[in-house]
N, C-alpha and C positions, 0 to 999 in steps of 0.2 A: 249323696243325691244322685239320682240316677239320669241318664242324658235324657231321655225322653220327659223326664219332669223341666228340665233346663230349657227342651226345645218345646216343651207348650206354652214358656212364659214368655211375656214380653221383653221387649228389649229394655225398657223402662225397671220391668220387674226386675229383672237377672242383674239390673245394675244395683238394685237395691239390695237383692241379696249378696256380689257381689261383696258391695261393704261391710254387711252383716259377717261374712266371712273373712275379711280380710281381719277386721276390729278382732275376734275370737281367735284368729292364727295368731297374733299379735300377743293375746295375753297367753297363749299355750306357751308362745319363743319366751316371752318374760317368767314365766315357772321353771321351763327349761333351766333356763340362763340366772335363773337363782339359785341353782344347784340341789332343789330339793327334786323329787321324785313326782312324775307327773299319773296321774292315776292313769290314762290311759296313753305309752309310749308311741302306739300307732297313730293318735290322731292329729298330730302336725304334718304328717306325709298325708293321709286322707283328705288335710282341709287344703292342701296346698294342690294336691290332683284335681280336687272340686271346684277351686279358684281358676285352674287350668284349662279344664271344659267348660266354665260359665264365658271364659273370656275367646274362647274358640270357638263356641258357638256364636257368641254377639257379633264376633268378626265375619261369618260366617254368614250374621245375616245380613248384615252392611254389605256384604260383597256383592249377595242376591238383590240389594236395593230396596229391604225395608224400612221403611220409613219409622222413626220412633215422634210419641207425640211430644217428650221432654227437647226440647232444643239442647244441643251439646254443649260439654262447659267450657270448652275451649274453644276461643276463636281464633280462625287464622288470620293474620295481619294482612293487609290490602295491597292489594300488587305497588302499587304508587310506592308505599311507605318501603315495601324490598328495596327500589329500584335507586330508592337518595339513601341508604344505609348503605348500599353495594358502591353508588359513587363516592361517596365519604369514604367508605375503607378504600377503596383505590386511590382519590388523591391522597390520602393517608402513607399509601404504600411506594407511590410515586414519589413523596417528599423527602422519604428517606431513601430512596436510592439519588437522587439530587444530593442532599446533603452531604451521602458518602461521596459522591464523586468529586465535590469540591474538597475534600480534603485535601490534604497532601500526603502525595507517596511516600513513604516511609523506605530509607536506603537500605542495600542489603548489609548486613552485618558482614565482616572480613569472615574466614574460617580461621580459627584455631587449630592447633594441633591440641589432641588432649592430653593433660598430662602423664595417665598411664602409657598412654607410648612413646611421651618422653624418660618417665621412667627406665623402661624397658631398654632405652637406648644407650643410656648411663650405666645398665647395670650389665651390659652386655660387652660395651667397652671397657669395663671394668674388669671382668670373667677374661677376656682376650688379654690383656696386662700380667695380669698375675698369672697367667700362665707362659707366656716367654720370658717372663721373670723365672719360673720352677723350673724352664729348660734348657736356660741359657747361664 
């Protein structure tokens, strides 16, 4: 589909083909992804460049401020409703730093020596021994 066909449609239209296009990429990726041979290899890159321009364009007109007559399917939640989910996660977050602090500190553990340099210590006074033993 070429872009000057994209930019004469509406925004209404271009969503409809849109999904026309998307439903169609879908069943190409399932032929693909069944491992048989799809007759035409180029048109999963083609449908997905054409999904690409339809959604660049629409953005495109949104920016310039036109108006579509379908109302959008998404709606954004109302400032009110942000502002008691944004309080709840904070005293949320607030309670668990509370709760850590009444804990109790935990003491530091002593240091060990570890055993390989106890080892080493043994077998070194050991190496010294047996040798003023062989000299003496």
């Amino acid at each position: 589909m070429k872009v000057s066909e994209i930019r004469s449609m509406s925004i209404a239209e271009a969503k409809k083909q849109l999904e026309e296009l998307r439903s169609e990429l879908a069943k190409e990726r399932a032929v693909a992804a069944g491992g048989t041979r799809p007759e035409n290899p180029g048109k999963i890159r083609g449908l997905r460049k054409t999904v690409a321009r339809i959604l660049t364009i629409i953005n495109e007109k949104k920016a310039m401020g036109e108006t579509e007559t379908v109302k959008e399917e998404k709606e954004r939640p109302k400032k009110e409703n942000m502002a008691k989910k944004e309080g709840k996660a904070k005293s949320k977050k607030t309670a668990k730093r509370k709760a850590v602090k009444k804990t109790a500190k935990k003491k530091p553990k002593e240091k060990s020596v570890k055993k390989t340099a106890k080892k080493k210590n043994k077998d070194t006074k050991k190496k010294s021994k047996k040798k003023e033993v062989k000299r003496g």
